[in-house]
TORKOL-4160 file (C-alpha; in steps of 0.2 Angstrom, whole numbers, padded with zeros to 4 digits, m for minus):
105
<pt num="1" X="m0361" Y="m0309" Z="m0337"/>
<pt num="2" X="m0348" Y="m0299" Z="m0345"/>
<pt num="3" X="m0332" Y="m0291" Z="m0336"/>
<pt num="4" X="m0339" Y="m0275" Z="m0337"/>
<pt num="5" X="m0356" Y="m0280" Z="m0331"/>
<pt num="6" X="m0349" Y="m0285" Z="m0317"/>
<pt num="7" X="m0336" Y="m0272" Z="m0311"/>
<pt num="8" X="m0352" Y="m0263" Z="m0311"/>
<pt num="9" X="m0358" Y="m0274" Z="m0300"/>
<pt num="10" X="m0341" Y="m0270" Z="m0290"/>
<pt num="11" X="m0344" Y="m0252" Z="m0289"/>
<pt num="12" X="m0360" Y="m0251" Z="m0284"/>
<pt num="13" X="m0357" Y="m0266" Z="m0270"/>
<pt num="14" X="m0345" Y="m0254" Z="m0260"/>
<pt num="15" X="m0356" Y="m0239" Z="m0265"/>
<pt num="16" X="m0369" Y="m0247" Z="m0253"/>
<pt num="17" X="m0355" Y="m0252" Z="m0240"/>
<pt num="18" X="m0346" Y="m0236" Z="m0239"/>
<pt num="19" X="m0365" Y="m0231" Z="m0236"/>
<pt num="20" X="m0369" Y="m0242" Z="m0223"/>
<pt num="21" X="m0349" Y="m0238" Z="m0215"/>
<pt num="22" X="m0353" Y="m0222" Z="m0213"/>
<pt num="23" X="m0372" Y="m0227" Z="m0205"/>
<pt num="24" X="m0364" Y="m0237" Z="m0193"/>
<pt num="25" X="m0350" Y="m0226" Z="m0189"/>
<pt num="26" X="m0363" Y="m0210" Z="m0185"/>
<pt num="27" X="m0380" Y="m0219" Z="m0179"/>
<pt num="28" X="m0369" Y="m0231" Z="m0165"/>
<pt num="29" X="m0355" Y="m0228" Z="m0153"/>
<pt num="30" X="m0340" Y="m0238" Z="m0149"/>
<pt num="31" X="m0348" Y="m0254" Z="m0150"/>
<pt num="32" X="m0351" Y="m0254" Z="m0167"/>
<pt num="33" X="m0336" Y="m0240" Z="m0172"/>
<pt num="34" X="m0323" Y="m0253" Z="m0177"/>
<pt num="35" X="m0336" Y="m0263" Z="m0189"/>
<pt num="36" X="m0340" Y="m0246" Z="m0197"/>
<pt num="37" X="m0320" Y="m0242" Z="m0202"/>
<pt num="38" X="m0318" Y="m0261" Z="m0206"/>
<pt num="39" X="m0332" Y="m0258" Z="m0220"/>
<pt num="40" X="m0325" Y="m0244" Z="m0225"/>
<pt num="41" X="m0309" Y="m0251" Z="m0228"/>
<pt num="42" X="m0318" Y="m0266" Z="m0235"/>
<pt num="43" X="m0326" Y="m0253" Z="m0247"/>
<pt num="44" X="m0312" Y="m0248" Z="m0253"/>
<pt num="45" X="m0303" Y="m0260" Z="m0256"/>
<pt num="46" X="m0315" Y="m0266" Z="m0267"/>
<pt num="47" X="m0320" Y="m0249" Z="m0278"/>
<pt num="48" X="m0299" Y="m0249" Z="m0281"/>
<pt num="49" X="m0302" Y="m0267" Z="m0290"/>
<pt num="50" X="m0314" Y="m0260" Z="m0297"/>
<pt num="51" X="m0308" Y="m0244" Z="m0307"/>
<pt num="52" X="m0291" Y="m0255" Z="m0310"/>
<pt num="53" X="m0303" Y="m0267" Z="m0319"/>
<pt num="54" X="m0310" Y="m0252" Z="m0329"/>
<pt num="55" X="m0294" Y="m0245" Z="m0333"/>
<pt num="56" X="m0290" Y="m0263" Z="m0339"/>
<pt num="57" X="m0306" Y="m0264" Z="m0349"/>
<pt num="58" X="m0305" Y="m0248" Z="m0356"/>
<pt num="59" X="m0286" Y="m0251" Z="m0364"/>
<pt num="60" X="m0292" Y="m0269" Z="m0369"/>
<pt num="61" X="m0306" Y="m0259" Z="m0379"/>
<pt num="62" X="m0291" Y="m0247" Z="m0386"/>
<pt num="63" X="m0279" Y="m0260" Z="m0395"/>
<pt num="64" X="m0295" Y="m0266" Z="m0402"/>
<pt num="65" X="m0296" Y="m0252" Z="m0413"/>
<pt num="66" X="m0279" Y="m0250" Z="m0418"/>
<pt num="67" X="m0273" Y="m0258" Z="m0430"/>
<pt num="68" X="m0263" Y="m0275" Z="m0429"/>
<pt num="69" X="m0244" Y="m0273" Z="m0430"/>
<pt num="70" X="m0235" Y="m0278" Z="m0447"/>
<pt num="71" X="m0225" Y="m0294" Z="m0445"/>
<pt num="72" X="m0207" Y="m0289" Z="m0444"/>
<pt num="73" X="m0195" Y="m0301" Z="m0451"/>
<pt num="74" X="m0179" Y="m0300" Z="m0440"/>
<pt num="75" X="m0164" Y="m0307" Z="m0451"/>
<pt num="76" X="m0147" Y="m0310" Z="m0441"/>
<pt num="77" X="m0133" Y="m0302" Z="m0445"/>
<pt num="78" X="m0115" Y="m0310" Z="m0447"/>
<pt num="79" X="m0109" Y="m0301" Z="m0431"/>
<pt num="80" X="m0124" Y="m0307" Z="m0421"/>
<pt num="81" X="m0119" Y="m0324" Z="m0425"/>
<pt num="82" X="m0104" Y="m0326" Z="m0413"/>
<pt num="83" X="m0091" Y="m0317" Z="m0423"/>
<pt num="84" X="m0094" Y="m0331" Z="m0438"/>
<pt num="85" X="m0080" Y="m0327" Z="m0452"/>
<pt num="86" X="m0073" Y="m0310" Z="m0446"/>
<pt num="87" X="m0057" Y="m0305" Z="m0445"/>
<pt num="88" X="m0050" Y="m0304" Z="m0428"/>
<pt num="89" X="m0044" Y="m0285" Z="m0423"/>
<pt num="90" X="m0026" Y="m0282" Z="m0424"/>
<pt num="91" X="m0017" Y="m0277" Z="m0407"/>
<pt num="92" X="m0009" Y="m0264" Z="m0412"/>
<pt num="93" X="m0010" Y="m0257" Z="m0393"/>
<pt num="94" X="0010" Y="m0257" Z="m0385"/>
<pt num="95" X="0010" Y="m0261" Z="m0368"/>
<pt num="96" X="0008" Y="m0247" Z="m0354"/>
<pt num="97" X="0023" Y="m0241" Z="m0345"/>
<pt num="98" X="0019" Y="m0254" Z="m0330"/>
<pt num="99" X="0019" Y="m0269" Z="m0342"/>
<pt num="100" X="0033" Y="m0264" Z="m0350"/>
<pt num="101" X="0045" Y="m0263" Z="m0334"/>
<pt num="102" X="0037" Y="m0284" Z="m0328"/>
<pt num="103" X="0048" Y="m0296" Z="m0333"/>
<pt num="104" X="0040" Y="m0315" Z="m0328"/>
<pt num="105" X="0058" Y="m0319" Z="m0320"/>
């Protein structure tokens, strides 16, 4: 049995539950009220699973038929390396007006 043999099989199980939901819900009273909305809750649940796995199929089928991505060949540069043999930036900065006036006395 394939996947999408049987989200088929998915669909048309809480076709025939909502259909039986909403039986129950009109042909009985209260009794049999809360069984009705719990089946059709049930129901669904069950048909959301289902169009997700579609969807899921249906992608799956679309990257099949494009085509495979080239094999990229990432080399690392010297400054991806952890600064490997570069020159260290002079500080050329002078100190602001608030580090100027501290002394460390």
């Amino acid at each position: 049995m394939t996947f999408l043999h049987l989200v088929r099989r998915l669909l048309c199980f809480s076709a025939l539950t909502m259909i039986g939901a909403i039986a129950i819900s009109v042909m009985t009273h209260d009794a049999w009220l809360l069984v009705g909305h719990v089946l059709g809750a049930a129901s669904a649940v069950v048909a959301a699973i289902a169009v997700l796995a579609f969807v899921v199929v249906g992608l799956r089928r679309i990257a099949a038929d494009l085509p495979p991505r080239p094999t990229e060949v990432h080399v690392i540069a010297p400054f991806e390396r952890g600064l490997t043999g570069l020159a260290q930036p002079p500080d050329t900065e002078p100190p602001s007006a608030p580090d100027a006036d501290w002394s460390p006395d």
